[in-house]
N, C-alpha and C positions, 0 to 999 in steps of 0.2 A: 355637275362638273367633277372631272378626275383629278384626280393629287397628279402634276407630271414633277414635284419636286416636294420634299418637305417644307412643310411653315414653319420657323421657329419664333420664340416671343420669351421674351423675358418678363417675371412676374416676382413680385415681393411677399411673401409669406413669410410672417412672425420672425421678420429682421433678417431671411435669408431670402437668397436672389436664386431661382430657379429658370433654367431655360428648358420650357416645354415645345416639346418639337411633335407635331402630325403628321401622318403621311399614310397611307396605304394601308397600311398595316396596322395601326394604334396610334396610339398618345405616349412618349416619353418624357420621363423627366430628370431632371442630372441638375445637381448643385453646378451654380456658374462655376467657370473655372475646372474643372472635374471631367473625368471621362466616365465612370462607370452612371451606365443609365438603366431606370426601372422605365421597363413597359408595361404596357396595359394594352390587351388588342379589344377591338371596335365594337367586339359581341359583349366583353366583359364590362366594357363603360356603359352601356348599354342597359345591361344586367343591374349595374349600380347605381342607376338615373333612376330603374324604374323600381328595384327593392326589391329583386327578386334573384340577387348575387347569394350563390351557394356560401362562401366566404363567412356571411357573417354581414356585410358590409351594406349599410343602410340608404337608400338612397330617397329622393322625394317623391320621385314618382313621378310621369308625365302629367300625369291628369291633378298631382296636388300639388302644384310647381307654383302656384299662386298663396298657399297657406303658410304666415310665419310661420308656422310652429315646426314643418317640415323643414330640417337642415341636410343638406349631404354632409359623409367622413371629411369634407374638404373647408367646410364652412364652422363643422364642430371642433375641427383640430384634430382628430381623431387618428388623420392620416401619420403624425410625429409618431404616436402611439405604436402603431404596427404595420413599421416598413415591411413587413415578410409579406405582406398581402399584395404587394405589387412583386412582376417578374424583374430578374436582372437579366441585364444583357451584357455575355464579359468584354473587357477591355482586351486591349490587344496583350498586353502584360498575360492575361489571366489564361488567354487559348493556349491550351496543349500544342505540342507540334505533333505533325502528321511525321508518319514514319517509319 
């Protein structure tokens, strides 16, 4: 099945409300309320399921998805730690004008 529209979904992480939105392209996320959002495209989440993101960024892996000990950046908290490793995507404020 294709994306013909994004998903969005509100989710509570450590007393903050995020609205993650999917579609086509990646996973986004944007504090509620808020415009400026961090993407992540489809090959990079991917990369980070399976622990083999150049990044740095640890994931459990398909095949060790069953073993506590294996946590992703998401479950360690890791993610507060270093926003720089997700993409921005600027707000309308932030676009240059063409010209």
């Amino acid at each position: 099945m294709r994306f013909t529209k994004a998903i969005n979904r509100e989710i509570d992480v450590g007393g903050n409300t995020y609205i993650v939105s999917m579609d086509e392209a990646g996973i986004g996320f944007r504090l509620k309320g808020k415009r400026k959002t961090a993407r992540v495209n489809w090959a990079r989440v991917l990369d980070i399921a399976e622990g083999t993101d150049e990044a740095g960024a640890t994931g459990s892996g398909f095949h060790d998805a069953g073993s506590p000990s294996a946590q992703s950046p998401w479950q360690a908290g890791e993610h507060a730690k270093d926003p720089s490793s997700l993409s921005h995507t600027a707000t309308a404020g932030e676009r240059g004008s063409e010209g």
